[in-house]
C-alpha positions as CSV (number, residue, x, y, z in Angstrom):
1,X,-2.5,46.3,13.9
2,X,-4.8,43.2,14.8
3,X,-7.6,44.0,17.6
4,X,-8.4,41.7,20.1
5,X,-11.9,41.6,18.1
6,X,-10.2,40.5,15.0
7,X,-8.4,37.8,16.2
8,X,-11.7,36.3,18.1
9,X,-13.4,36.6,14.9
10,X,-10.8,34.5,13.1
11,X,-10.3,32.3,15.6
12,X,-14.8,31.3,15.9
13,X,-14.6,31.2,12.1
14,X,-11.8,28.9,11.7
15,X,-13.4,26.6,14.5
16,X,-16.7,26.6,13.1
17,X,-15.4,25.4,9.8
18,X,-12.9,22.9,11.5
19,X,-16.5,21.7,13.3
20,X,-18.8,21.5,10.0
21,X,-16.1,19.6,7.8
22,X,-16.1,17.2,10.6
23,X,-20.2,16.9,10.4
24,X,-19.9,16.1,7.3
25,X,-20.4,12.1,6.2
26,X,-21.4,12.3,2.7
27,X,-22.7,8.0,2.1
28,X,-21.5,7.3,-1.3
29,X,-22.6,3.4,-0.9
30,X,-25.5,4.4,-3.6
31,X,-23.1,6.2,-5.4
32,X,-20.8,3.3,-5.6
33,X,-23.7,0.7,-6.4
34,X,-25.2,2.7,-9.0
35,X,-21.5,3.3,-10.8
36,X,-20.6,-0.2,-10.4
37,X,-24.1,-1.4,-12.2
38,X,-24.1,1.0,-14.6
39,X,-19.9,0.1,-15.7
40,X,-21.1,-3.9,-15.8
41,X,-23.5,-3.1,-18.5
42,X,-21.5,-0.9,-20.1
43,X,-19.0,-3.6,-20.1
44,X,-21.4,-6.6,-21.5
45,X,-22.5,-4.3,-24.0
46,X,-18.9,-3.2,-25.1
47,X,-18.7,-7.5,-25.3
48,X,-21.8,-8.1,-26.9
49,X,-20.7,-5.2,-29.7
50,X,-16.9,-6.8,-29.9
51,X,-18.5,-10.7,-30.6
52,X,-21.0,-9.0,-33.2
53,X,-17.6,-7.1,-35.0
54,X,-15.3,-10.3,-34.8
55,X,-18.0,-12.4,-36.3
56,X,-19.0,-10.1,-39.4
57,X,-14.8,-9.8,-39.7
58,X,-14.8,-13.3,-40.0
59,X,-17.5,-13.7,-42.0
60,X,-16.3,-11.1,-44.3
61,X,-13.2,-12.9,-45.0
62,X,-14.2,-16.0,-45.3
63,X,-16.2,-15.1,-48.1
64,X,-13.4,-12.9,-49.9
65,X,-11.5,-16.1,-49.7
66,X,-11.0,-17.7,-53.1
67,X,-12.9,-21.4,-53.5
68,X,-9.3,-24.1,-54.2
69,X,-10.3,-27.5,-55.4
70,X,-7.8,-30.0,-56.5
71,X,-8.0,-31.1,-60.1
72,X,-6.0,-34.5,-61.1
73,X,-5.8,-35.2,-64.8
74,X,-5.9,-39.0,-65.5
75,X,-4.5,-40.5,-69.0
């Protein structure tokens, strides 16, 4: 059976907890700045790198692309 101890004990413990989680404010504005700089360079390098790949594509193909000239025979 449950003393009259025990039951104190548990009941301090669960209102110091309920009393620290509420002490608690954790500021994540730095947080939140620092993620959103670092995701906007990630993101204009990812665009920088996607411009560089289309253009040697392009480039690429455009010289695999056989030279047509029209020829007209005259009489």
């Amino acid at each position: 059976m449950i003393n009259l101890k025990t039951v104190f004990a548990i009941a301090l413990l669960s209102v110091s907890t309920a009393v620290s989680a509420d002490e608690i404010i954790i500021d994540t504005t730095d947080l939140h700045a620092s993620i959103s700089a670092q995701l906007a360079e990630g993101l204009a390098q990812m665009q920088q790198d996607i411009n560089e790949d289309v253009n040697a594509v392009l480039i690429a193909e455009k010289d695999e692309q056989p030279t047509t000239f029209n020829a007209q025979r005259t009489e």
